[in-house]
N, C-alpha and C positions, 0 to 999 in steps of 0.2 A: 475579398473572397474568403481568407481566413476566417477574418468578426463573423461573413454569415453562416462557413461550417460550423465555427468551435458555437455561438447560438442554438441553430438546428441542433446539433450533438449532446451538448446540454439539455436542452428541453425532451430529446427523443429519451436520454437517461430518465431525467428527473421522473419521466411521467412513468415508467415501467413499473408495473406491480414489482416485479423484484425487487425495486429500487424500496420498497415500502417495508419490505420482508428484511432487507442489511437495515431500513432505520430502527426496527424493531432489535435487530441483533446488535447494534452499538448503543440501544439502550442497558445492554446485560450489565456492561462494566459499571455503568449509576446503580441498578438496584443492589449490584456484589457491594460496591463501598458504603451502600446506606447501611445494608444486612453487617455491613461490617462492623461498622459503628457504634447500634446499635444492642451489637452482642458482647460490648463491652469485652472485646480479649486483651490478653497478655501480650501479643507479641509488639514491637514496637512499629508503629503507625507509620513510620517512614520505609521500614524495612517490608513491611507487606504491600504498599503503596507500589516499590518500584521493583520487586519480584514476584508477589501474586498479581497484581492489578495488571501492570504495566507490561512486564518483562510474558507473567504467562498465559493472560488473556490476551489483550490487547493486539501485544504484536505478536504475539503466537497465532492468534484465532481471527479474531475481529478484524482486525487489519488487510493482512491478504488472504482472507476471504471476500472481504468487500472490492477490495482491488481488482484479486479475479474474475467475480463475475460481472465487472464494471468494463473491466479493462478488455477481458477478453470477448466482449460484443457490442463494443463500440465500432470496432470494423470489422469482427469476424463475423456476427450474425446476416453483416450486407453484403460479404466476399458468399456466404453461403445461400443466401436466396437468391443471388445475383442484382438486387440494386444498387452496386458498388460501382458497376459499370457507369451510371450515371452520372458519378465524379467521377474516377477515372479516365474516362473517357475525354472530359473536359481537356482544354488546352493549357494546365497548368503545371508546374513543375509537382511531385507526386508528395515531397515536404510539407506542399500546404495543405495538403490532405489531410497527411498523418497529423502532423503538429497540435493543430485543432480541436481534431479529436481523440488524440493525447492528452490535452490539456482540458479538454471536455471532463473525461474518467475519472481524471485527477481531482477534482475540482471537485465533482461530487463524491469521490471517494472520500477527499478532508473532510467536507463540510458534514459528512456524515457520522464520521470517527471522530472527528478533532476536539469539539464541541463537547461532547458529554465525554471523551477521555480526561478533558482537561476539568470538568467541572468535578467529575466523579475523582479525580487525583485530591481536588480541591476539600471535598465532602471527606474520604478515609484516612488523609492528614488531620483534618478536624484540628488545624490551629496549633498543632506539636510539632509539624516537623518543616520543613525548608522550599518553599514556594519555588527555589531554583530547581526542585526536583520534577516537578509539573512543567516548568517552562522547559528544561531537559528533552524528556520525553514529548513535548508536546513540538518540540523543533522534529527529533528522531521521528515523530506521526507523520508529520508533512515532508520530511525528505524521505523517509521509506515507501513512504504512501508512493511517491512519485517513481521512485525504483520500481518497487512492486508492477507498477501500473503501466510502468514502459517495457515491463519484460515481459508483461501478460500479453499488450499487446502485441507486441512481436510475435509470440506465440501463436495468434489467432493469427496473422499471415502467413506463417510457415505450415501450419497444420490445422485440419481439420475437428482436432480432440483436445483445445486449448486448454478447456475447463479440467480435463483428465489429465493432462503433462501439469497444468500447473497445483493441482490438486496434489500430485506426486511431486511436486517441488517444494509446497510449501509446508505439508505434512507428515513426509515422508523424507524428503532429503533435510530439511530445517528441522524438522523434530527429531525422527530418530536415526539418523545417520551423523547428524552434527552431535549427538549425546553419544556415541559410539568411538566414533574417531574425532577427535579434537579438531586436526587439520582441516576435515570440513568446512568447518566455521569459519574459516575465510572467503569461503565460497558461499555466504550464506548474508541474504540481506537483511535477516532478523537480528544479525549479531553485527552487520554495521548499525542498525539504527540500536542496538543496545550499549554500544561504543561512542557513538555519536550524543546518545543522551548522558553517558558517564562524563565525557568531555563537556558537555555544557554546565550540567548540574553539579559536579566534581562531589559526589557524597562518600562519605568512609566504607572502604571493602563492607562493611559489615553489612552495608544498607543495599550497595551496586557494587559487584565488581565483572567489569565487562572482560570478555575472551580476545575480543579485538582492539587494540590501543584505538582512541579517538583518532586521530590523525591519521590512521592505517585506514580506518573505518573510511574517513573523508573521502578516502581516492581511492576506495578501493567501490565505493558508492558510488561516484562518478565514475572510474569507469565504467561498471557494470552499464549505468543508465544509457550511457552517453552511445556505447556500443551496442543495446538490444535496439537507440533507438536508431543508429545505420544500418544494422541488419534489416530492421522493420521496413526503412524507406527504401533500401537495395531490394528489398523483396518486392515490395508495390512497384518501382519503376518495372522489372522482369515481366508484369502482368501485361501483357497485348491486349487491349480491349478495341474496341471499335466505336464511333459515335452513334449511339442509338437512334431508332431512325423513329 
């Protein structure tokens, strides 16, 4: 039952015009590093790589943005028209629901960002700076991806304004309230996978220097994940449905 949700869940993503409109938006960070290139600057190539490219497109913008509107209607848009009922309802425990299509969002969420973050890392390094800086970040892609994408969808079972709480979490408490108050930033999945990539890549303050120690970042990632995704499946079990007739 899994294989055939997380499947169906997949394919229901994949096909979505939206889903065409984020591959269009994680093409931005390929034409930034070509335009980069290109323009022959001064600054050094590893250092704009993993603060402009990385640190302030990427997983500023690109990232959960695609997470949230991946994540937050993979089960919210069928809690809202009510064809959720039709799993639900099923005699399954409520886990294999969620998980699936968990792992649905995720999945297209990487394969959307991953791909041309890591190519486009590949292009505005242009052969100067440290290949371990791309593998970095491109670990920090796929384990933030999956934070993002499991708190989004918790989201979309707790409330009906998913796209708007998480819209104010990701640009609004991660942008300007984590550049406000420091402390923040431990509350803040941008600045684990910013930590997360500084731990893999290990590059000199000048180039990264992360707010969250890597190891901080590790567990403070999993927890996060691990508890939006109990809340998520506490909340789906709460749901009474009936077997549709």
């Amino acid at each position: 039952m899994i294989g055939l949700i997380f499947r169906l869940s997949l394919r229901q993503l994949a096909l979505r015009k939206s889903t065409l409109l984020l591959a269009g938006l994680a093409l931005i960070p390929l034409l930034l590093a070509v335009t980069f290139q290109l323009s022959e600057p001064d600054v050094e190539a590893d250092r704009w790589t993993a603060r402009t490219l990385y640190v302030s497109l990427v997983l500023t913008a690109v990232l959960p943005l695609t997470a949230l509107l991946l994540g937050a209607s993979t089960i919210g848009d069928e809690l809202e028209d009510g064809t959720a009922i039709y799993l639900l309802a099923k005699p399954i425990p409520r886990w294999q629901v969620l998980l699936p299509k968990l792992l649905a969002s995720w999945v297209v969420t990487t394969v959307l960002v991953l791909p041309a973050a890591v190519v486009a890392g590949f292009i505005s390094l242009g052969g100067e700076g440290s290949s371990s800086l791309v593998v970095g970040f491109g670990v920090a892609i796929a384990a933030g991806g999956f934070a993002y994408t499991t708190v989004f969808v918790f989201l979309s079972v707790v409330t009906s304004r998913a796209l708007i709480t998480g819209l104010v979490y990701a640009f609004l408490w991660e942008g300007a309230i984590t550049s406000l108050f420091p402390g923040a930033r431990y509350l803040s999945i941008r600045h684990y996978s910013i930590g997360i990539a500084d731990l893999i890549s290990d590059p000199p303050e000048r180039v990264l220097d992360a707010d969250v120690a890597g190891g901080t970042a590790l567990v403070l990632l999993a927890i996060v994940t691990a508890a939006a995704a109990l809340l998520a499946n506490q909340r789906l079990e709460e749901i009474e449905v009936r077997e549709p007739s």
